[in-house]
PyMOL Python script that loads the backbone (N, CA, C, O; Angstrom):
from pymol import cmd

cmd.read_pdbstr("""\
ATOM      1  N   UNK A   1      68.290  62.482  88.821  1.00  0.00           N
ATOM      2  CA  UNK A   1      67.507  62.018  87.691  1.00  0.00           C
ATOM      3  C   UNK A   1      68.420  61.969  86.479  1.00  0.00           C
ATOM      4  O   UNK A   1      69.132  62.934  86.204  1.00  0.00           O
ATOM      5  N   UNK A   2      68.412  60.760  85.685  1.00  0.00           N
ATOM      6  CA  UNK A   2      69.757  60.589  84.650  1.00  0.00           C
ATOM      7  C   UNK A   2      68.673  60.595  83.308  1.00  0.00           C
ATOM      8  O   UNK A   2      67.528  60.187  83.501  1.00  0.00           O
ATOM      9  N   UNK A   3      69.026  61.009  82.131  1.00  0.00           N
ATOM     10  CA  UNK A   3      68.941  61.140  81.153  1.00  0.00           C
ATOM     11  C   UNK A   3      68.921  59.977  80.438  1.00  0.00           C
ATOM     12  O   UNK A   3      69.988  59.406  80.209  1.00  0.00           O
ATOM     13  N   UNK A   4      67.774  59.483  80.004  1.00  0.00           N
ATOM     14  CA  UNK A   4      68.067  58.591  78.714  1.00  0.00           C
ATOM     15  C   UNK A   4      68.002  58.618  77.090  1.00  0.00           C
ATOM     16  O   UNK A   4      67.052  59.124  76.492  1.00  0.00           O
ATOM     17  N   UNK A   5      69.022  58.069  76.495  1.00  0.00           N
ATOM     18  CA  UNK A   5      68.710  58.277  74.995  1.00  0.00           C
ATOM     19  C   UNK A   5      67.296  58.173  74.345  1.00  0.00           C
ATOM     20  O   UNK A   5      66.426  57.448  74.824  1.00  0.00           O
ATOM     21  N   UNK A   6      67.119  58.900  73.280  1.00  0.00           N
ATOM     22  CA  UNK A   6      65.584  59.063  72.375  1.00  0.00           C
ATOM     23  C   UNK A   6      66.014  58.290  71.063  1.00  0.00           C
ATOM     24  O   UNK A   6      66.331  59.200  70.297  1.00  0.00           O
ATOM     25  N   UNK A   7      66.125  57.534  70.646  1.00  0.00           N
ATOM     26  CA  UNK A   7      65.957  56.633  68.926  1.00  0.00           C
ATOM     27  C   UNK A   7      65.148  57.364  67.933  1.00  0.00           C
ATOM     28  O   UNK A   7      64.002  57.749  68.163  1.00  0.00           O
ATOM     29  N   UNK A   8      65.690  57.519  66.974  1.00  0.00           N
ATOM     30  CA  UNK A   8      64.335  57.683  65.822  1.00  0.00           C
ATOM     31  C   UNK A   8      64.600  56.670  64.909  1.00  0.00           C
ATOM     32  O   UNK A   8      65.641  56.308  64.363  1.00  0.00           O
ATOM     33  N   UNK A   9      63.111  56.173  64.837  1.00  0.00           N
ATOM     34  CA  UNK A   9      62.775  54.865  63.790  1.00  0.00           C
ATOM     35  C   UNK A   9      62.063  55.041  62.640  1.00  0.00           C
ATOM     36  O   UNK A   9      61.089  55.772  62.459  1.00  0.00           O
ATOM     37  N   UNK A  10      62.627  54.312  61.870  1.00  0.00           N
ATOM     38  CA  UNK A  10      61.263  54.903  60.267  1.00  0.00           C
ATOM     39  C   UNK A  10      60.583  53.902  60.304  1.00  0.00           C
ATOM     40  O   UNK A  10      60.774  52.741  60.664  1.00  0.00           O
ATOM     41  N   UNK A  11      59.106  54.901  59.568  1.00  0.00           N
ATOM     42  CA  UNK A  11      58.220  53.983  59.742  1.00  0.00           C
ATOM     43  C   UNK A  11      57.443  54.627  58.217  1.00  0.00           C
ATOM     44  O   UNK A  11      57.688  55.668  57.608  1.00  0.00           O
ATOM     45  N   UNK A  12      56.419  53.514  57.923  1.00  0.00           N
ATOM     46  CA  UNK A  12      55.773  54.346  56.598  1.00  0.00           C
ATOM     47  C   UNK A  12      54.916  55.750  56.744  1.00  0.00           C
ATOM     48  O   UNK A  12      54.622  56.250  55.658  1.00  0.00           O
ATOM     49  N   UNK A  13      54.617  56.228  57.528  1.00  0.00           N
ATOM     50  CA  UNK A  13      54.555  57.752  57.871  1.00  0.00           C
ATOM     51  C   UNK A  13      55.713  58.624  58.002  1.00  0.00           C
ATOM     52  O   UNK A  13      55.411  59.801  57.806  1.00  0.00           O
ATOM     53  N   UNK A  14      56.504  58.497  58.175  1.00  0.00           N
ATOM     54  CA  UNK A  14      57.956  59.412  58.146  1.00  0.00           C
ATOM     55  C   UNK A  14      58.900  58.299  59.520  1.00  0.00           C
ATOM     56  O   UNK A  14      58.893  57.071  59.601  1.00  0.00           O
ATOM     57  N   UNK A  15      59.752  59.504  60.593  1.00  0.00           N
ATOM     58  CA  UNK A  15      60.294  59.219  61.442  1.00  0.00           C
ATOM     59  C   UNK A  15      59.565  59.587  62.477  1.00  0.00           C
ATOM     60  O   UNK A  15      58.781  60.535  62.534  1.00  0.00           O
ATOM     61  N   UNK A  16      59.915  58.598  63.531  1.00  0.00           N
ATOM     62  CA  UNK A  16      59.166  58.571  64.899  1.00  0.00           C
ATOM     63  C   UNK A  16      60.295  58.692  66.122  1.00  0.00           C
ATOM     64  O   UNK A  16      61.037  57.828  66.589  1.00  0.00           O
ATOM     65  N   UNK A  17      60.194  59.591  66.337  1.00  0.00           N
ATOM     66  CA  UNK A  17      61.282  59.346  67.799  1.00  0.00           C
ATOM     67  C   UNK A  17      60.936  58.373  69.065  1.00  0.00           C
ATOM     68  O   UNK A  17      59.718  58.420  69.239  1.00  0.00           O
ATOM     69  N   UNK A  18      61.282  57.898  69.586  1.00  0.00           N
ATOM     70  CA  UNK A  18      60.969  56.908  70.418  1.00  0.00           C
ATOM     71  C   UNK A  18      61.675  56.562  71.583  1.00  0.00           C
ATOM     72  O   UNK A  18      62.740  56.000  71.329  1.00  0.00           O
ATOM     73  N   UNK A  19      61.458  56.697  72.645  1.00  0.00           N
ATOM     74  CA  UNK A  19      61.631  56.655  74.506  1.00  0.00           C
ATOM     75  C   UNK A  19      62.688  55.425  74.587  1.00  0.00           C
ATOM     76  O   UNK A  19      62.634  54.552  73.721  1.00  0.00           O
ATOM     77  N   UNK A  20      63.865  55.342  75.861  1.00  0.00           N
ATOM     78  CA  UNK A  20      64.381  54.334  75.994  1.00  0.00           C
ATOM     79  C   UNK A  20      63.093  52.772  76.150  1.00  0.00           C
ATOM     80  O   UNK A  20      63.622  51.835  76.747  1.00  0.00           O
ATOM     81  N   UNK A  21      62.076  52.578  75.838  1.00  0.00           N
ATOM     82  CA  UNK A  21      60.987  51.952  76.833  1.00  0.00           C
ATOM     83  C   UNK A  21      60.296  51.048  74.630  1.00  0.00           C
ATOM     84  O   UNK A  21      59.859  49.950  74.287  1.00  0.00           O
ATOM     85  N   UNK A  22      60.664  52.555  73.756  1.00  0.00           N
ATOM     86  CA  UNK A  22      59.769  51.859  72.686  1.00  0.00           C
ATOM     87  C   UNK A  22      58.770  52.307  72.359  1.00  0.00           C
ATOM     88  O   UNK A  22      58.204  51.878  71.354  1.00  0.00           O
ATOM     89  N   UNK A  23      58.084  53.631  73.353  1.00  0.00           N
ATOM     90  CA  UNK A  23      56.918  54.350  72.695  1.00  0.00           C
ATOM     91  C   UNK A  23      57.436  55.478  72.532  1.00  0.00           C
ATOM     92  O   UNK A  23      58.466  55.969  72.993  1.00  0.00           O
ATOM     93  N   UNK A  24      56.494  55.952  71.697  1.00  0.00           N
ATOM     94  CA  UNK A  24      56.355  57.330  70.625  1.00  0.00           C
ATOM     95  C   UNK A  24      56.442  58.436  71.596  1.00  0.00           C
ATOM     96  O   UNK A  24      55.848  58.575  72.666  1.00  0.00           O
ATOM     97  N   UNK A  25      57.559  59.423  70.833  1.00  0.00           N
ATOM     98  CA  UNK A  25      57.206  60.409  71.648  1.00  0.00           C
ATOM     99  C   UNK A  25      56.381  61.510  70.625  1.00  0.00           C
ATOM    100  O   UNK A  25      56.870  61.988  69.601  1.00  0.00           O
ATOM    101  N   UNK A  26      55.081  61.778  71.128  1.00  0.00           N
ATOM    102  CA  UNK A  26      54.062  62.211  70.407  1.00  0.00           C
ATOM    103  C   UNK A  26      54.239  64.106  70.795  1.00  0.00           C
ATOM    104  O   UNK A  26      53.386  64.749  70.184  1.00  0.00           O
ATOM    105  N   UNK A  27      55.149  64.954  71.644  1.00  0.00           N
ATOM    106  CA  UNK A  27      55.249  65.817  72.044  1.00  0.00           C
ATOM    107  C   UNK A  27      56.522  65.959  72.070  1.00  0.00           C
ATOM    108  O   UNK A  27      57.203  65.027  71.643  1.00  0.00           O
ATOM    109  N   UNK A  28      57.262  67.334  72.651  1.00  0.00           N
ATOM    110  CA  UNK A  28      58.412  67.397  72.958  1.00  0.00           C
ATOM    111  C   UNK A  28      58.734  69.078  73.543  1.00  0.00           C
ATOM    112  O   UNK A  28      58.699  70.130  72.904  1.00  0.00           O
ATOM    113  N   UNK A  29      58.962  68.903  74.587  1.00  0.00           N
ATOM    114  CA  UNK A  29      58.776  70.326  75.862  1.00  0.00           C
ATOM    115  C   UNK A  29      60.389  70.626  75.680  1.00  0.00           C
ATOM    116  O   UNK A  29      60.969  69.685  75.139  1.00  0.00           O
ATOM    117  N   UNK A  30      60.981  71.415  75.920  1.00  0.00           N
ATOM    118  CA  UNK A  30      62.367  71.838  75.897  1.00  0.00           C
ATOM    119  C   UNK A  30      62.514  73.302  76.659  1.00  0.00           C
ATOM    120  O   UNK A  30      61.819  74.261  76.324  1.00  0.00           O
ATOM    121  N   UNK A  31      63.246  73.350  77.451  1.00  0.00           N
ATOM    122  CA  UNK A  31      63.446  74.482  78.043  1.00  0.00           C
ATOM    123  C   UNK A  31      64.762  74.724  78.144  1.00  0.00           C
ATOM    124  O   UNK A  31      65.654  73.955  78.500  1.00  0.00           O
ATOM    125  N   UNK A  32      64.836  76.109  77.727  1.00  0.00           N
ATOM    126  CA  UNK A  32      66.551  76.781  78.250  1.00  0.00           C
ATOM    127  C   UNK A  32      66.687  77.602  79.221  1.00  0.00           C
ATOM    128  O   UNK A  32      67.548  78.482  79.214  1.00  0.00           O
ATOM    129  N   UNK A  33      65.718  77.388  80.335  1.00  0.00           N
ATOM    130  CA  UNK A  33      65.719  77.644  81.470  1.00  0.00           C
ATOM    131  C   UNK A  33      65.313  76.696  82.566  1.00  0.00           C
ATOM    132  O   UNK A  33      64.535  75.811  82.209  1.00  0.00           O
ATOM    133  N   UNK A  34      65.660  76.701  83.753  1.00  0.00           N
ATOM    134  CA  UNK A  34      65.224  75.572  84.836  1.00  0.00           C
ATOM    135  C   UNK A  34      64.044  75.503  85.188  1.00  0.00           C
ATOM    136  O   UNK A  34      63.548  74.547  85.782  1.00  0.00           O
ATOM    137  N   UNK A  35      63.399  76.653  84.809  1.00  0.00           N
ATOM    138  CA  UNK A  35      61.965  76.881  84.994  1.00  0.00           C
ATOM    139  C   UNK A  35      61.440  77.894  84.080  1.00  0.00           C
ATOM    140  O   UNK A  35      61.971  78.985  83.873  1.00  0.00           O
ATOM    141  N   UNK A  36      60.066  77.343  83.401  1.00  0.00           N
ATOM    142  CA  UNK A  36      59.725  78.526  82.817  1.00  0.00           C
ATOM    143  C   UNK A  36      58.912  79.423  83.475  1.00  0.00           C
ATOM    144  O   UNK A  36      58.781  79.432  84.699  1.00  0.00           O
ATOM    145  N   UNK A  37      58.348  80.197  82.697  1.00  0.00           N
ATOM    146  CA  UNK A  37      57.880  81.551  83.289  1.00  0.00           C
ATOM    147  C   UNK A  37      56.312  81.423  83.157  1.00  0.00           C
ATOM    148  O   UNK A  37      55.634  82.450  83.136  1.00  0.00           O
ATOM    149  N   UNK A  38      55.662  80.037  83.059  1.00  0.00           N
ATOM    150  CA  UNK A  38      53.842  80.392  83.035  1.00  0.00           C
ATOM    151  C   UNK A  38      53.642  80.130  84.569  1.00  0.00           C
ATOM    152  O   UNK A  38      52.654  80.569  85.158  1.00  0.00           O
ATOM    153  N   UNK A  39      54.401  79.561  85.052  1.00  0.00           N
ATOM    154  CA  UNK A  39      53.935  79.637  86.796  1.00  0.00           C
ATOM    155  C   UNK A  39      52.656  78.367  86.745  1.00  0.00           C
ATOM    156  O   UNK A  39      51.900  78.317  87.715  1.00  0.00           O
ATOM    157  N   UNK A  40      52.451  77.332  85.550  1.00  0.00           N
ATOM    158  CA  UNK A  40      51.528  76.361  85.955  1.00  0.00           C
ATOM    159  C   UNK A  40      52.152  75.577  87.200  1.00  0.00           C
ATOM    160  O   UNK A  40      53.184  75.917  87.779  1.00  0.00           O
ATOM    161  N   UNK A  41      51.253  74.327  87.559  1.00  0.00           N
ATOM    162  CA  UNK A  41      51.896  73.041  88.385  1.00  0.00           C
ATOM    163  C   UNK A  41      53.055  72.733  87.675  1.00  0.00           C
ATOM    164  O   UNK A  41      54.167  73.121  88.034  1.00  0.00           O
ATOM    165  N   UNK A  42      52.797  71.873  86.426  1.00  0.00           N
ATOM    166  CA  UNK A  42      53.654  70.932  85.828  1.00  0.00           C
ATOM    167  C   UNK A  42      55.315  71.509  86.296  1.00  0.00           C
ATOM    168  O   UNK A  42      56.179  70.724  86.686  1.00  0.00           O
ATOM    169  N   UNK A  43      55.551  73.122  86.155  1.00  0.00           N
ATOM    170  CA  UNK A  43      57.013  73.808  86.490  1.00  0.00           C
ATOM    171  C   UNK A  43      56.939  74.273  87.996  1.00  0.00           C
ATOM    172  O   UNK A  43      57.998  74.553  88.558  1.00  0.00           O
ATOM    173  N   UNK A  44      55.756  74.369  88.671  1.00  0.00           N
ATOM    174  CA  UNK A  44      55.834  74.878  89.922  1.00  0.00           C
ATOM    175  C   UNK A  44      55.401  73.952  91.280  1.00  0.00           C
ATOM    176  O   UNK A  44      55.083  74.321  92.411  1.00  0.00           O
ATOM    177  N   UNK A  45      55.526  72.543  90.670  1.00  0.00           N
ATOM    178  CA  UNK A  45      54.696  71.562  91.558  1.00  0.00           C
ATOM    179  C   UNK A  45      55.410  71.761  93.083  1.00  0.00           C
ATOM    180  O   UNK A  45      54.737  71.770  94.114  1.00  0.00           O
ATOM    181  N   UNK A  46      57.042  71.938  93.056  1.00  0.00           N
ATOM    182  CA  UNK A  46      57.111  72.120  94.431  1.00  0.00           C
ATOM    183  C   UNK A  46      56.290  72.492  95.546  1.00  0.00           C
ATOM    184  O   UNK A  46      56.769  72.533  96.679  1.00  0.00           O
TER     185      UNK A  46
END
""", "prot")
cmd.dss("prot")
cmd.show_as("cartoon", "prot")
cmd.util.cbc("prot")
cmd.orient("prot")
């Protein structure tokens, strides 16, 4: 799975970061681990 660049664009509300694709990224998850530790699906779907 390869990494794509995020853009930020101004807009008259401030800056918007925005997906190789052009939509908003309205969230943003970051982990400094390979997995976190709540044990939901989304990290444990294996």
């Amino acid at each position: 799975m390869g990494a794509f660049p995020a853009h930020l664009e101004n807009s008259s509300s401030g800056r918007s970061l925005l997906d190789p694709f052009g939509r908003a990224i309205t969230y943003l998850r970051v982990s400094v681990t390979d997995r976190c530790d709540f044990r939901c699906v989304y990290c444990m779907s294996e």
